[in-house]
Phi, psi and omega in degrees: 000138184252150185231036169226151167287158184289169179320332213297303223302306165331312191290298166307321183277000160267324204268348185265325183288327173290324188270345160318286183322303183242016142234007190234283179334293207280016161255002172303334181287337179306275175330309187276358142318302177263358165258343140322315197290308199075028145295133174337166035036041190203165154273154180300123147348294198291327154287330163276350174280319161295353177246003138307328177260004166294310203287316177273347177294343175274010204043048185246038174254178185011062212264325159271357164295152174313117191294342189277354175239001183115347187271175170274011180037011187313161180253167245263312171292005137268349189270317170305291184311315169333275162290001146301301169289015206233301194274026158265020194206128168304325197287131177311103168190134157225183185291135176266142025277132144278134212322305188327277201308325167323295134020278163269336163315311164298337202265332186228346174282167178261163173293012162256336151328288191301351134307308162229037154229328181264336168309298184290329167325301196286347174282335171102011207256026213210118142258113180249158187238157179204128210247117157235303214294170156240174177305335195263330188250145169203253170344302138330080194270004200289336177266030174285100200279352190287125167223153191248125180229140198319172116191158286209129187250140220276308190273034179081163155097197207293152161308157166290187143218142184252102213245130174220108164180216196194115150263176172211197197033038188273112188281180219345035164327303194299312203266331179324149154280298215230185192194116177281122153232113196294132181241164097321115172256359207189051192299359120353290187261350179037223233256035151244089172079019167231356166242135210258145156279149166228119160269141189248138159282173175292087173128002182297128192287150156095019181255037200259121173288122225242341203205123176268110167232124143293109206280186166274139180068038151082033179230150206221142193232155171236170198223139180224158156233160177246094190240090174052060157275084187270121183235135150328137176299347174297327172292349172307132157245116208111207129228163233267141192107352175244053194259335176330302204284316200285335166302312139002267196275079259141254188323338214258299194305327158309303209294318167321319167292330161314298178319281199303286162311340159295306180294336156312312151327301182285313196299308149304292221303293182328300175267004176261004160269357177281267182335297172336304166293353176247355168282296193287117155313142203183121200027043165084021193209122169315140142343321197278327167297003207229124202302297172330313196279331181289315191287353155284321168268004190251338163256355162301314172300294159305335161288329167316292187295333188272345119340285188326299177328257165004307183273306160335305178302308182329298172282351155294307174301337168302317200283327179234050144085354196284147193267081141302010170308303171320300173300327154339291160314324187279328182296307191315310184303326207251293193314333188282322165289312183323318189280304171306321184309286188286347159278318170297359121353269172271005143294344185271313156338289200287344194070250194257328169278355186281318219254335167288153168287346170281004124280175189233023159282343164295337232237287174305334154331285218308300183302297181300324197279004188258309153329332182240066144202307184301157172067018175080125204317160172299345212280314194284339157284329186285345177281280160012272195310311192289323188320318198294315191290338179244033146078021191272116202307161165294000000 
């Protein structure tokens, strides 16, 4: 078994570790300015453009996308060194298309979607959003109440549909073109064959952002509502009552990047508590000399690689069409815990300065502790996992 990438796949993750290094790091004293401030959390049009066309001028747009639409199709397990080097760095950005809705987007349009949604998605000309949790269901999208029901389209030809419900925790609700939305179609049947995909356009009457909430670690979610929000059967995506599994994969694909950026997260974490630890002095001995501070970094380290591993496997198994939700789950749970341990560490490490907004372990706290919750809590995977293992029903 080889455990190195091919050259090609090597080569992209250094050149994505390069554009990190020297374009996203040095705007983190930026981000934590304005998150001092209790300022949005984001970059600026002005900020963001130029390194948008850097980033496609390096060919690091559609890097998982369908090559018949503009993307390199790369495989999942080049898709890892990516997202390693893509979650080492706070500043908010990602390479466009982002993979999840991409994903699912691949997995369900007919060819005029794929016209006018997935080519400009994979093009960078498209923002999306995708509305599952609700106030009630959240962990749970199968108990989700939100429903899209028929009704007779005016100028003739297939039914509407009529969407009434309330999603939350949504990110970039506000900024999107379109928002994939999960429905109930068939409430009989819930998540075997009763719940629909939707796509909503940006300004579809009866669509409305409803709320801004702010997270923890410079991140912001929206609250939506659905009021007689009437869409075409061209918005279905997939078809209908078969919205569960492509949403799936959806989830899997978040979660996967969770994983994989928690350990990533401990791995910075790691080395500025590394560094640190070999400057600061303290009753007359380095820090780096102090046995607690060696056994930390030596199961950090093991932990680390034994993430890493987990996501490789992961991603191999994906390339060969193979059913990984249980390990999806085993990466999420263990990278993300993994990443809070070892930042909260090195914030310990660091002391009174590890406790300022003028470092970014705060910041990555945040982010990581918002991770052993989005795409479902550590507690519900950990269920997952055992059910699977003990041949036990939902």
């Amino acid at each position: 078994m080889d455990f190195q990438l091919d050259e090609e796949h090597r080569m992209l993750k250094d050149l994505v570790a390069k554009f990190v290094r020297d374009k996203l790091i040095p705007l983190e004293s930026v981000i934590l300015e304005r998150d001092a401030k209790g300022e949005a959390v984001a970059l600026t049009d002005a900020e963001r453009e130029p390194i948008d066309a850097f980033s496609k001028e390096l060919g690091l747009w559609g890097l998982d996308a369908p090559e018949d639409v503009g993307g390199a199709d790369l495989p999942m397990v080049a898709m890892v060194g990516v997202y390693e080097e893509m979650g080492r760095t706070i500043t908010p950005y990602i390479l466009p298309p982002d993979s999840p809705n991409l994903r699912m987007l691949m997995s369900t349009v007919n060819e005029d979607q794929r016209v006018r949604y997935l080519q400009p998605y994979t093009e960078g000309k498209m923002i999306s959003a995708i509305a599952i949790s609700e106030p009630g269901a959240g962990a749970d999208p199968a108990a989700m109440i939100t429903k899209a029901v028929r009704a007779p389209n005016p100028a003739g030809g297939p039914d509407d549909w009529v969407i009434n419900g309330r999603k939350i925790w949504i990110s970039k609700a506000a900024s999107a073109h379109m928002t994939i939305v999960m429905a109930v179609t068939d409430q009989a049947k819930g998540a075997r064959g009763g719940i629909s995909a939707f796509i909503v356009d940006k300004g579809t009457p009866g669509f409305e952002v409803t709320r801004k909430i702010p997270m923890i670690g410079g991140q912001t979610t929206y609250e939506v509502v659905f009021e007689d929000c009437r869409v075409s059967q061209a918005q279905m995506l997939g078809t209908e009552g078969n919205g569960f599994a492509p949403m799936q994969t959806r989830l899997s694909t978040r979660r996967l990047q969770m994983g994989i950026w928690g350990y990533t997260l401990a791995e910075r974490a790691l080395e500025m508590l590394i560094e640190h630890a070999g400057q600061r002095e303290t009753f007359g001995a380095l820090l780096s000399q102090r046995q607690s501070i060696q056994w930390w970094v030596a199961d950090a380290t093991t932990k680390i690689h034994a993430a890493r591993l987990m996501a490789y496997d992961v991603a191999w198994k994906i390339d060969q069409g193979r059913d990984v939700r249980m390990e999806i789950s085993m990466l999420k749970t263990y990278g993300t815990e993994l990443g809070w341990e070892v930042v909260d560490q090195a914030m310990q490490v660091f002391g009174a300065m590890g406790m300022t907004k003028e470092m970014p372990l705060q910041m990555m706290a945040g982010q990581l502790r918002t991770m052993r919750i989005y795409d479902g809590p550590s507690e519900v995977h950990r269920m997952v996992i055992a059910r699977n293992k003990m041949g036990l029903k939902r």
